[in-house]
C-alpha positions, 0 to 999 in steps of 0.5 A: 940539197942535191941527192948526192949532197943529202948522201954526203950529209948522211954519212957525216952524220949531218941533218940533211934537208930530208931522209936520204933514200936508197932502193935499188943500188945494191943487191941487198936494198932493191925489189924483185922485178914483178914488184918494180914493174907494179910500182912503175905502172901504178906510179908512171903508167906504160903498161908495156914498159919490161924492167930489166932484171939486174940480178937473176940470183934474186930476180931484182929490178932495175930502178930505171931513171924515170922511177928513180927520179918519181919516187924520190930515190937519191942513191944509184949503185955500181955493181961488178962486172958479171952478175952472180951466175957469171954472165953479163947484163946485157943483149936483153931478151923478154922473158915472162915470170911465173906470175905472168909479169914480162921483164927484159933479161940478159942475153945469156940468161938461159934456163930449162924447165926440169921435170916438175916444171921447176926453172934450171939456170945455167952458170955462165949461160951454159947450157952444156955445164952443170945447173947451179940455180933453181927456181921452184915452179910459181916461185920469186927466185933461185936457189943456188944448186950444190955441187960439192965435189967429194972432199978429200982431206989429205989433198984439201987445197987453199987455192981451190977455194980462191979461183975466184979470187985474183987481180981485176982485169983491164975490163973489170976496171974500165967497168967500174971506171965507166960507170962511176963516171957516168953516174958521178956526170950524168946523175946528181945521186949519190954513189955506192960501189959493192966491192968485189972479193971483199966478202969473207965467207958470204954463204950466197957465194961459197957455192960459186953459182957462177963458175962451171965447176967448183972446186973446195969446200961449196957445201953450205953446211959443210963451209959452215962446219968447217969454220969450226973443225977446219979453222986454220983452213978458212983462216988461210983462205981468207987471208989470202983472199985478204992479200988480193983483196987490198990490191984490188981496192988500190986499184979501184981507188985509183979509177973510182976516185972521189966520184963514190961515197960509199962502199958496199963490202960484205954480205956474210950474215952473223945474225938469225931471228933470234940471236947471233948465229956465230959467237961473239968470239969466232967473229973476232978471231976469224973475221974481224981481223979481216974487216979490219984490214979492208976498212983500214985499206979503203979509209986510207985510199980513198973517201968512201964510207965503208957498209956492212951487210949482216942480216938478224940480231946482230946488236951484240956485235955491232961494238965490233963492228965499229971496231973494225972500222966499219961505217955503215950497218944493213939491213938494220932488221928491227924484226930481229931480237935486241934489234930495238930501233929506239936502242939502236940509235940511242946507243949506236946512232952517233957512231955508225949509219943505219941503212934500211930498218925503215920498214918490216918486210917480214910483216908489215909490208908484206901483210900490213895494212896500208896504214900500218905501212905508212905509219911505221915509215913515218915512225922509223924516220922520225926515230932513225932520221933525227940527227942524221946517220940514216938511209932509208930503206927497207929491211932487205929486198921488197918480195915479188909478191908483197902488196902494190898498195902496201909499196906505194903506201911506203913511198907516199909516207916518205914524200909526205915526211919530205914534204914532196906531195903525191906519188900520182 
């Protein structure tokens, strides 16, 4: 099978040649840049080679060709036009991290140090706006910096939580275009597009780090507070966002086409560690609904499987999920309460793909052994693989600081499981 083919089979729920593996195509199933660079020293050597940052919010690294095609990765992404600070990924500039690892980043990724040596990031690369991003000093990533104007109830408006919403440009769409079809002609891997406007509620992007100035409700906790005292206003937030949403999907349908096989549309988390972190009910009264329309809407207009991000415990909602026409579940965080990954395929496995869960990042990657590392890769493909319904991947982006030995344990039991021989 070419990678696309394996994809393809995954998806339908056929047993592929080998364990389809994605790392890289998305912004929730990639690695932080220090850890590409690692990996792509120890694997292909040129200790001069600067990865190139593809998402400043999280510091993620571009899977270049070269490593792609050395570790055996079958999945390439499209993400949006700009990145989550609102500025293209382009005219790259070196630029040294914390630990000292040298990457390439765009050219409108501009920062200053504040006054205890923390990195400040600017929205649009602005240096005259208002920081939305932190990163601590000696820290991996930023946090988004809150700006929340004071709220007045009496002039709450819908429409200030929808300014990022509206019909994608001409430019916008030649993107997707563009990249779809180099992708679909230049590479034999399998395609996955993340959607934009299709995440309702997303907590990442409710503080808008990439807009200048925010207006409506940006607050974390108070967005979260108003899914309960302010329903009817979230409701109709997504309800218009809904209404652009279909639009825009009718139309990336008609310049993407057959060329994607799956789509990434949400990101909102319903899960913690230790249960959900929504009942069961608030997600079918002011979420499903939503879902429904989305899936219901690209099912119709095109090919592509549809895929849920929902980080945590999420088993009791994953019924639901299926209901909504959803096809794919990530990150699968097996780590979590009633995240079982035998009860999960046993129960679910027929009716929806399991993307990720094929290793803990929380402890196994990250303060494993080698060993243990490549024994539960092997155990989580033998058990999520069989019968096909499953990408591999981790749980959840692999950290700047975890273990060089620990990743190339993980990529050296997924060669030997597919039957590809050493990594070096």
């Amino acid at each position: 099978m070419t990678a696309r083919e394996r994809l393809e089979a995954t998806l339908n729920h056929c047993q592929p040649d080998r364990v389809c593996v994605d790392f890289g195509s998305t912004a929730v199933t990639g690695m932080h840049a220090s850890a590409v660079s690692r990996l792509r020293r120890a694997v292909l050597g040129d200790p001069d080679f600067r990865v190139k940052v593809i998402e400043p919010y999280q510091m993620l690294g571009e899977i270049d060709d070269e490593l792609r095609a050395a570790l055996g990765i079958d999945v390439v992404g499209i993400l949006g036009r700009k990145n989550l600070f609102g500025f293209e990924n382009r005219d790259w500039k070196p630029f040294d991290l914390f630990d000292g690892t040298p990457v390439l980043v765009p050219g409108h990724f501009n920062v200053r140090e504040d006054e205890n040596g923390d990195l400040l990031i600017y929205p649009e690369g602005d240096l005259t706006a208002r920081p939305s991003g932190r990163m601590p000093r000696g820290g991996w990533f930023f946090d988004t910096i809150i700006r929340q104007e004071p709220i007045d109830e009496t002039r709450l408006n819908v429409e200030d939580n929808l300014e990022e919403f509206g019909p994608l440009s001409e430019e916008d769409l030649r993107h997707f275009a563009t990249q779809a079809e180099r992708l679909y002609n230049e590479t034999s891997c399998g395609i996955i597009a993340s959607i934009p406007g299709t995440a309702f509620g997303d907590i990442a992007l409710v503080p808008a780090p990439w807009m200048k100035r925010p207006k409506g409700i940006r607050d974390v906790e108070e967005w979260y507070i108003s899914t309960v005292a302010r329903r009817d206003y979230v409701y109709k937030v997504f309800e218009r966002q809904c209404e652009i949403a279909l639009g825009n999907i009718e139309r990336l349908a008609a310049v993407m086409g057959d060329k994607v096989q799956a789509a990434f549309v949400t990101g909102t988390d319903f899960g913690t560690q230790r249960g959900l972190f929504i009942s069961p009910q608030t997600y079918r009264d002011l979420y499903k609904p939503f879902h429904a329309e989305i899936n219901r809407a690209v099912h119709e207009k095109t090919c592509w499987r549809t895929l849920i991000h929902t980080c945590g415990s999420v088993y009791d909602l994953i019924p639901d999920f299926i209901e909504a026409g959803f096809d794919i579940l990530n990150p699968v965080q097996t780590s979590a309460a009633k995240m079982d990954p035998v009860r999960l395929k046993r129960e679910f496995g027929r009716e929806i793909v399991f993307w990720g869960g094929g290793v803990d990042t929380q402890r196994t990657l990250a303060f494993g052994t080698p060993q243990q590392v490549y024994a539960e890769v092997i155990e989580r493909i033998e058990i999520l693989g069989e019968g096909g319904g499953f990408v591999f991947n981790a749980i959840h982006n692999v950290q700047g600081n975890t273990p060089t030995e620990n990743i190339l344990a993980m990529f050296q039991a997924l060669a030997d499981a597919r039957g590809l021989g050493p990594l070096t």
